[in-house]
C-alpha positions in Angstrom: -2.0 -3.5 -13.9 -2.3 -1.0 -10.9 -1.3 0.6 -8.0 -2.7 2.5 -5.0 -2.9 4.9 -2.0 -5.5 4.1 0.2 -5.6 6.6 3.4 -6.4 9.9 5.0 -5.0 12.4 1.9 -3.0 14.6 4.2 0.5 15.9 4.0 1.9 12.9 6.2 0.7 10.1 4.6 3.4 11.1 1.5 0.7 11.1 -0.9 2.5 13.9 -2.9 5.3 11.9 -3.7 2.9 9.5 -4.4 1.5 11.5 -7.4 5.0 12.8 -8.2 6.5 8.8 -8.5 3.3 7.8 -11.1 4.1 11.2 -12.9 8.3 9.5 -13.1 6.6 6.3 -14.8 3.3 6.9 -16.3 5.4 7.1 -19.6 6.9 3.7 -19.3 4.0 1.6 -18.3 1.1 2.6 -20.4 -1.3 0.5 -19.3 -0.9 1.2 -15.7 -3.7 2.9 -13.7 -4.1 4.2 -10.1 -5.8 4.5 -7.7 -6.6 7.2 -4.7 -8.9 6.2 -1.9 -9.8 8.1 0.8 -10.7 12.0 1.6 -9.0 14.9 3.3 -7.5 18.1 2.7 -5.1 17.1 -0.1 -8.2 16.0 -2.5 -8.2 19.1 -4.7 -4.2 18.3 -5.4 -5.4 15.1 -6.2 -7.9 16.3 -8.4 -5.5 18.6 -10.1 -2.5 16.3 -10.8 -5.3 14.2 -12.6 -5.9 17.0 -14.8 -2.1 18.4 -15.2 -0.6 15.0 -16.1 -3.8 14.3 -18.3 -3.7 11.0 -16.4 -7.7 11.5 -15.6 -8.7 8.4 -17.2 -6.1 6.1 -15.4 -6.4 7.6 -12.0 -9.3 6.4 -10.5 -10.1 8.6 -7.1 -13.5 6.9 -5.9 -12.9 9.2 -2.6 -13.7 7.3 1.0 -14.7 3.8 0.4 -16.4 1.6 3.0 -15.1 -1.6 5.1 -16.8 -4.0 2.5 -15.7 -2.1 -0.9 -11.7 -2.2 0.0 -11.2 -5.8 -0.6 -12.2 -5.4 -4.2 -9.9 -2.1 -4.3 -7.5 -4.2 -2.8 -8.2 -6.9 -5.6 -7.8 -4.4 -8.8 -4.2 -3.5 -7.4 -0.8 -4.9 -7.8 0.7 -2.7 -5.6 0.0 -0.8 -2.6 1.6 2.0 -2.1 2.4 3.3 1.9 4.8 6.4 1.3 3.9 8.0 4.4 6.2 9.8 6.4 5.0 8.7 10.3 2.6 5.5 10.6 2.1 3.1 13.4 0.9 -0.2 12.0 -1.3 0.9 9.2 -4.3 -1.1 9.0 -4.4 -0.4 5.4 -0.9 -2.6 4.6 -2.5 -6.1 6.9 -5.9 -5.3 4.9 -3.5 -5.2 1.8 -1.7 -8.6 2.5 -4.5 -10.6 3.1 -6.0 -9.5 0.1 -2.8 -10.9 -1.6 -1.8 -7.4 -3.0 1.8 -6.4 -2.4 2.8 -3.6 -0.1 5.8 -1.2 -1.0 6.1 1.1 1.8 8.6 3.4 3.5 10.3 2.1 6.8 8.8 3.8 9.6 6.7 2.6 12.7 5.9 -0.6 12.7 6.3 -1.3 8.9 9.9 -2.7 9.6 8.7 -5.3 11.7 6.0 -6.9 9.6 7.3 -6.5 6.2 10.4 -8.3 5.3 11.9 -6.9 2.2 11.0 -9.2 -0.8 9.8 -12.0 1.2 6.1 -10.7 2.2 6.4 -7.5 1.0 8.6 -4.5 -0.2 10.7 -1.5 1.8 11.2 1.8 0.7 14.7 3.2 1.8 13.1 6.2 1.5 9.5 8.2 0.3 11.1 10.4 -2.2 9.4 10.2 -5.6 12.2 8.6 -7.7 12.4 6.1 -4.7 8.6 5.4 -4.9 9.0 5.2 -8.7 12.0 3.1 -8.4 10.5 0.3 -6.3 7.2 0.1 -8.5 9.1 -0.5 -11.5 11.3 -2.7 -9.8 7.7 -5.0 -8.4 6.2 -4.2 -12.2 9.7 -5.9 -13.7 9.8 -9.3 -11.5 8.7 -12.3 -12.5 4.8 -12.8 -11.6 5.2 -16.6 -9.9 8.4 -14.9 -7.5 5.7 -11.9 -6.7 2.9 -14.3 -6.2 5.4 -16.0 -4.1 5.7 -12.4 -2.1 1.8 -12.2 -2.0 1.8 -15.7 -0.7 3.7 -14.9 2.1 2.3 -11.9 2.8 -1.5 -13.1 3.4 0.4 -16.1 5.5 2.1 -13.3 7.6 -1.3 -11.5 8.3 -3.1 -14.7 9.2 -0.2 -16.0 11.6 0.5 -13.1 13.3 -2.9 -11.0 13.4 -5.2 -13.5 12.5 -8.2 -14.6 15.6 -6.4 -17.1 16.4 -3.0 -15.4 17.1 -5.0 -12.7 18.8 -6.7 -14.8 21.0 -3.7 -16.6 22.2 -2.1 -13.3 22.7 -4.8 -11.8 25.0 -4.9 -15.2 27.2 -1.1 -14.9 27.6 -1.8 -11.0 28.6 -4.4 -12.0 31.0 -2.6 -15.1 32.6 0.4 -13.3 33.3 -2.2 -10.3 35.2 -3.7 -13.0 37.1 
């Protein structure tokens, strides 16, 4: 079992108390692993709470990945982890759901309105470390036919609401209502 960051590795995305949460629950789930995708400023961190935590062979950091690699990232997952502390709609939690991996992530920007809490997805009620640690080993402790229910929901979510489909009927509403 795993879960992940996937993003820019800067100070806003909460990747920090990322590392800080799997420090919190390393101990209690030894076979969990994790991940780190992406590149910025806050690799050499990264790099070092591998080292400090002696967690180097369970945190995989394969640095920035392209379009076609992240629905196998996606795939080795459980959990995606969004701790940031400002997002829009990150592209990384719709990529996420229709992969069927489940998002945990704090409740800012858009987040809110896409992710209904245990139904397609999890909410944070806030980024701090114990509350990032809290909800993975709340996810890690459910039963796996209500989480794949969760998944389910989530990929149906993606494909109803940002799907081509639901994009194209959204643009010919847009350009109706201009003409």
């Amino acid at each position: 079992m795993s879960v992940g960051f996937v993003g820019r590795l800067s100070p806003e995305k909460g990747l920090s108390n990322f590392l800080r949460a799997l420090a919190l629950i390393t101990a209690e789930f030894p076979q969990l692993e994790a991940y780190v995708v992406g590149t910025g400023e806050l690799l050499p961190n990264v790099l070092d709470f591998a080292r400090s935590f002696g967690l180097k062979n369970r945190l995989h950091i394969p640095g920035n990945v392209g379009q076609d690699s992240l629905p196998g990232l996606y795939a080795r997952m459980k959990v995606l982890v969004i701790p940031s502390y400002t997002e829009g709609l990150p592209n990384v939690m719709l990529e996420a759901m229709a992969c069927g991996t489940l998002v945990l992530a704090t409740r800012v920007g858009a987040i809110p309105d896409v992710i209904e809490h245990r139904m397609n997805g999890f909410l944070l009620d806030d980024n701090s470390p114990e509350s990032i640690a809290g909800g993975v080993r709340a996810i890690l402790g459910m039963p796996t036919e209500e989480l794949d229910q969760v998944a389910r929901r989530a990929e149906a979510t993606v494909r109803q609401t940002f799907g081509l489909l639901a994009s194209v009927d959204r643009y010919r509403r847009i350009v109706r209502e201009i003409l």
